[in-house]
C-alpha positions in Angstrom: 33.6 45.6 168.1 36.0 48.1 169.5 36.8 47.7 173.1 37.1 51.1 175.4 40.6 49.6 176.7 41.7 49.2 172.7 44.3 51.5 171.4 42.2 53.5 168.4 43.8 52.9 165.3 45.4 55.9 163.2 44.8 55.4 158.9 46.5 56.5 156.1 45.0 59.7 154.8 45.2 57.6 151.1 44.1 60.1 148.2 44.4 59.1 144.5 47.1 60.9 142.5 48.9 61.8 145.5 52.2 60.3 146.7 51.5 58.3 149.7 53.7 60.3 151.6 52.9 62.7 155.0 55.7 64.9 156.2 55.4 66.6 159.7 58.0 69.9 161.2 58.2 69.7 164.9 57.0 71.2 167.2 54.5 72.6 165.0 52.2 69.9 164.5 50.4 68.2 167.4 50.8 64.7 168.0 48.9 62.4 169.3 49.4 62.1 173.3 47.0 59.3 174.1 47.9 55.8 173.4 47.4 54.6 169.5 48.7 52.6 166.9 48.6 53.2 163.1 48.6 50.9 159.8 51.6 52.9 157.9 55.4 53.1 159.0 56.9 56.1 160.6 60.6 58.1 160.8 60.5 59.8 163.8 63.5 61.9 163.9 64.3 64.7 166.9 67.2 66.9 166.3 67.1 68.4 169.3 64.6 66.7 172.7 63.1 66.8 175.2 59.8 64.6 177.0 59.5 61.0 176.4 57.7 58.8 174.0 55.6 54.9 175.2 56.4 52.4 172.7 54.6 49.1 173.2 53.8 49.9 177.2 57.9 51.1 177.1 59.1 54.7 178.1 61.9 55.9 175.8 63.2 59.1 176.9 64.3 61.3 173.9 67.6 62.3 173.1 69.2 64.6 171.0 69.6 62.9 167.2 67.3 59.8 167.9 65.8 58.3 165.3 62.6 55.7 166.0 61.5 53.4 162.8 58.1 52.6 164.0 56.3 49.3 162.4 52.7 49.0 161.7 50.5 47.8 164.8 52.9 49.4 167.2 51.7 51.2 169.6 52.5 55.1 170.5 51.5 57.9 172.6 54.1 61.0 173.0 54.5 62.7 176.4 56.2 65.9 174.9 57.3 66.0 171.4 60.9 67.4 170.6 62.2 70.6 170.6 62.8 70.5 167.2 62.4 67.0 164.8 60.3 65.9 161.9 57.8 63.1 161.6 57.5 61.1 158.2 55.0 58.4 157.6 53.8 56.8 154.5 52.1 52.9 153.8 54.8 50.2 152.6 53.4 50.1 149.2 55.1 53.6 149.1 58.4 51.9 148.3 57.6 48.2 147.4 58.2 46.8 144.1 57.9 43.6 142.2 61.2 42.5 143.1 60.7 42.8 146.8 56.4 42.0 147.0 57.1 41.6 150.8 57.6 44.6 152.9 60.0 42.8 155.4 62.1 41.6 152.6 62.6 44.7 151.3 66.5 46.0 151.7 65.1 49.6 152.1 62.4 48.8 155.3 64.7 46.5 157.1 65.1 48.2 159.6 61.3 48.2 160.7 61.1 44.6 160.3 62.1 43.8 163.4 58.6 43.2 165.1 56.2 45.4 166.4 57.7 44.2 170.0 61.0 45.3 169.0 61.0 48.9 168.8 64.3 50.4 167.0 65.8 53.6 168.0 68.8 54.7 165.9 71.7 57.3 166.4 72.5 60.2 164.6 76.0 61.6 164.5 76.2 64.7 165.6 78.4 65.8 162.1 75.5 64.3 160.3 72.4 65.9 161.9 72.2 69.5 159.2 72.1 66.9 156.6 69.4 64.4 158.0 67.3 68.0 159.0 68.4 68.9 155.6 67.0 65.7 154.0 63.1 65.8 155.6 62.7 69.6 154.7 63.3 68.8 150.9 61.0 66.0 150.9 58.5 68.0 152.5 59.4 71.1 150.0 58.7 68.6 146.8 55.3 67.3 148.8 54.0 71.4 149.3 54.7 73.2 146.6 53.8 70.1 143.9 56.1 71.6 141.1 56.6 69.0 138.0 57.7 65.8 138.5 57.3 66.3 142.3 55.6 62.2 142.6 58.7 61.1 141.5 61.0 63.2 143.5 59.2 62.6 146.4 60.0 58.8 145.9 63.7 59.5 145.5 63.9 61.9 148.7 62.0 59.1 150.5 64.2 56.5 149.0 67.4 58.2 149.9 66.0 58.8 153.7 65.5 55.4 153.9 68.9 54.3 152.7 70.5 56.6 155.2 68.1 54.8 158.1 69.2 51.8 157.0 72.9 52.6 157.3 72.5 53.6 161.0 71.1 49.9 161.7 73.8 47.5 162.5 73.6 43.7 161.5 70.2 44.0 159.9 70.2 40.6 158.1 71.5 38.7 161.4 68.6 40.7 163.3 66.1 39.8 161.0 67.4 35.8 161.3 66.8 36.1 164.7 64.7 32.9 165.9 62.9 34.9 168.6 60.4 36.7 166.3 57.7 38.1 168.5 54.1 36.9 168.0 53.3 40.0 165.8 55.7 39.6 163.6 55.2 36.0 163.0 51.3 37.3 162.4 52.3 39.8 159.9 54.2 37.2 158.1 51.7 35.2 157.5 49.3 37.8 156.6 51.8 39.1 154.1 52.9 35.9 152.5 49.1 34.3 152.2 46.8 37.3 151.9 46.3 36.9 148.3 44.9 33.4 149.4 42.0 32.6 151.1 43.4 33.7 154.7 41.3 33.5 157.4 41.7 33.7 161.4 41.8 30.2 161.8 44.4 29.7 159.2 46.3 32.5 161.1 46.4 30.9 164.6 47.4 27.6 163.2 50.3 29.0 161.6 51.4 30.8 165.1 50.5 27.6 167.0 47.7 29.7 169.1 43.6 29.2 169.4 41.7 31.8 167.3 39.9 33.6 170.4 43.7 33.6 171.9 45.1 35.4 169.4 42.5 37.7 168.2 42.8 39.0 172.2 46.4 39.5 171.9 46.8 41.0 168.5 43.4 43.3 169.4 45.0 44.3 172.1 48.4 45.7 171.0 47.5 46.9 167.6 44.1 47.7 168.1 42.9 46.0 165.0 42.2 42.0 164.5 43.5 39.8 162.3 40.9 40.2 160.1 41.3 43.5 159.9 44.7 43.8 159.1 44.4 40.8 156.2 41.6 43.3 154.9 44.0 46.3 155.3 46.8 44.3 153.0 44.3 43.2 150.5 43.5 46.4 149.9 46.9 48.1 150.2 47.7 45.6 147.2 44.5 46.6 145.1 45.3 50.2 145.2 48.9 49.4 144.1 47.6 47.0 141.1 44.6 49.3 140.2 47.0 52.6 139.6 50.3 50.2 138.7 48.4 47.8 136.1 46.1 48.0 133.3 44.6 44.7 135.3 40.8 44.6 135.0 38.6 45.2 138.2 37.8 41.7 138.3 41.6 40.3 137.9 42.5 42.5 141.0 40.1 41.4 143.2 40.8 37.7 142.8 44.7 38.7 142.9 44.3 40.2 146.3 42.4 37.2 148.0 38.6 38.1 147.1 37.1 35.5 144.3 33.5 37.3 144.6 34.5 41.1 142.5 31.0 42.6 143.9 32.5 41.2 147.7 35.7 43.3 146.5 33.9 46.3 145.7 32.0 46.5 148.8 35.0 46.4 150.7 36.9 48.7 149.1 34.0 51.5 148.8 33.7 51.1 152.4 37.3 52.1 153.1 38.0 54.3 150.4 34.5 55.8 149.7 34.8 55.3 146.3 34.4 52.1 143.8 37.9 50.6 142.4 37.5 51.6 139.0 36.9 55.2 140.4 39.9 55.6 142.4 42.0 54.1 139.2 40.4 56.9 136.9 41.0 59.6 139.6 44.9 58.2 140.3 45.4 58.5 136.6 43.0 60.9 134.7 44.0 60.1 131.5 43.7 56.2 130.9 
């Protein structure tokens, strides 16, 4: 049960047959002021600033061409947004592949691998910032006007935006060998490399060395969601990916994703998605 102290938790707005992919112009739409955290990743750019934005309990006061990559679980609340920026967020199954199953591991999202204790602000050259503004308004072009083939050039524009954050970050693979890991990330790890299993809290706090009541307050706490909830979240983020990626029976996906029992499987995932697995594969692809 939610506590009135936890941070509410923001969801994907997932709907089958559409790229998994929100865009945002600043300062036109609102943001959210109070405290929150969300299960997607975010690119927070602001061309030009103003205000100030709480990561994780820390102030960050916004500067002309910053660029936040904001992880899963963190936590945000904006105290003015910029003067003029753009907001991108989309799930990590938006850009994972088969080569890369692992969100972290994936050369593309390094730079929000860093932890959810960690926040990362970049730098945007000044010469470079018509092309980064440049960048997010043809993304968000392809994602409005749906013209043919506007799924896959909403990947590419994605791709290319991430390839460009990326390129801002400096020494990603000796950041990410780091061996002082926050908690979260060492929670997300887990969850990511043994959700297909079957994961449970316990499992979870023996692998990060902490009592299960211990670390379902911590993790509650700064993400507003608890372990179990966010071992649910990937199961499912990994159905949805198999059901519209793989001709993969019903039954195959939900003992892929961790759940032996297929009637379990679709309980769960009607009660997210409001509609049964086989549904959302026939909506995400009418014609199969």
């Amino acid at each position: 049960m939610r506590r009135s102290c936890d941070p509410p938790v923001v969801g994907f707005p997932h709907r089958p047959g559409v790229p998994p992919t929100v865009t945002a112009r600043l300062p036109g739409r609102s943001l959210h002021a109070t405290a929150h955290s969300h299960d997607f990743l975010i690119l927070f750019y602001a061309r030009h600033a103003s205000g100030t934005v709480l990561i994780d309990d820390q102030a960050w006061e916004l500067h002309d061409g910053d660029l936040f990559v904001l992880a899963p679980g963190q936590v945000v609340a904006f105290d003015r947004p910029p003067v003029d920026g753009w907001v991108v967020w989309f799930p990590a199954d938006a850009v994972r592949d088969e080569t890369h199953p692992s969100w972290r591991s994936h050369p593309l999202l390094f730079p929000f691998a860093r932890g959810a204790d960690r926040a990362q602000r970049l730098h945007v050259p000044a010469p470079d910032r018509d092309t980064w503004t440049g960048r997010f308004t043809d993304l968000d072009t392809e994602l409005r006007e749906r013209r043919d083939g506007y799924p896959e050039a909403a990947h590419a524009l994605l791709s290319l935006l991430l390839v460009a954050a990326a390129r801002l970050t400096p020494d990603l693979a000796g950041q990410l060998r780091s061996a002082h890991e926050p908690l979260l990330a060492a929670v997300f790890d887990v969850v990511e490399t043994r959700f297909a299993t079957t994961l449970s809290l316990a499992d979870v706090a023996a692998a990060v060395a902490l009592t299960p009541g211990h670390l379902t307050t911590v993790v509650r706490r700064k993400t507003g969601r608890t372990v179990q909830q966010w071992i649910t979240h990937r199961r499912l983020q990994e159905a949805r990916r198999l059901l519209t990626g793989t001709t993969l029976p019903v039954a195959a996906v939900a003992r892929r994703v961790g759940y032996p029992d297929v009637s379990y499987f679709i309980k769960r995932f009607r009660a997210e998605f409001t509609i049964t697995p086989a549904q959302w594969r026939a909506t995400a692809d009418p014609g199969r």
